[in-house]
C-alpha positions in Angstrom: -38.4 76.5 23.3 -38.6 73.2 25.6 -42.2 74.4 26.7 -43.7 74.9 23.0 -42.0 71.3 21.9 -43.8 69.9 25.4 -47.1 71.8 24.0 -46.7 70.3 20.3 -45.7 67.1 22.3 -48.6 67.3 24.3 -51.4 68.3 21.8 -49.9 65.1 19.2 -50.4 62.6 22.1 -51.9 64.0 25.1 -51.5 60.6 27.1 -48.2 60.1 27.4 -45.3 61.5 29.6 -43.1 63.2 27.4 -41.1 65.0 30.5 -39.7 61.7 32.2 -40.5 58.9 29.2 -37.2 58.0 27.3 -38.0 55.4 25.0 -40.9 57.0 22.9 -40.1 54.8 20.1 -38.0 52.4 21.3 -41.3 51.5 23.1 -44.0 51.5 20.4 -45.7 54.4 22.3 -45.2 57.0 19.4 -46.0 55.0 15.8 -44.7 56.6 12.5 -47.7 58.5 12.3 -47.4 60.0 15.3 -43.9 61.3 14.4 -44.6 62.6 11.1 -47.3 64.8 13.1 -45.0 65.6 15.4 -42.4 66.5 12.8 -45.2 68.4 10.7 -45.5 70.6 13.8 -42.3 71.4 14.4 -41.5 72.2 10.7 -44.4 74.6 11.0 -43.9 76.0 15.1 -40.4 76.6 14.3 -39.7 77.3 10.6 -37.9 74.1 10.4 -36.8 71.3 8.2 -35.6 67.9 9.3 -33.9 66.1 7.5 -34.3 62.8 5.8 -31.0 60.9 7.6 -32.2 63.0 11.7 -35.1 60.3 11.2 -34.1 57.8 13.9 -35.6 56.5 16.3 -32.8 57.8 18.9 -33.6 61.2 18.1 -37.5 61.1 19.2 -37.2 58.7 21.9 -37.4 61.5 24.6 -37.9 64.8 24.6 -34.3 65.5 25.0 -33.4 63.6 22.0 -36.1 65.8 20.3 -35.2 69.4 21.4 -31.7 68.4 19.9 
């Protein structure tokens, strides 16, 4: 599972770090388009649905926060 949310990761924003950054948001490196892509991909890789009050900012900041 960590490996295909690293790809989707990856494939959204192929510049950053995702293995050892921890402050994705926090940081202004991921914008809110970026995280509605990300969360697009997810919903689809995944069969998935995140939910309105999981979208903080804590909870994409790394991809720790995000395999959670």
């Amino acid at each position: 599972m960590t490996r295909k949310i690293l790809e989707i990761l990856s494939d959204v924003r192929p510049d950053l770090d995702f293995e050892n950054e921890i402050s994705l948001v926090s940081d202004g490196s991921l914008d809110s388009f970026d995280i509605v892509t990300i969360i697009s991909e997810l919903n689809d890789a995944f069969d998935i649905k995140i939910k309105v009050n999981d979208l903080t900012p804590e909870n994409f900041n790394s991809l720790g926060a995000i395999k959670t």
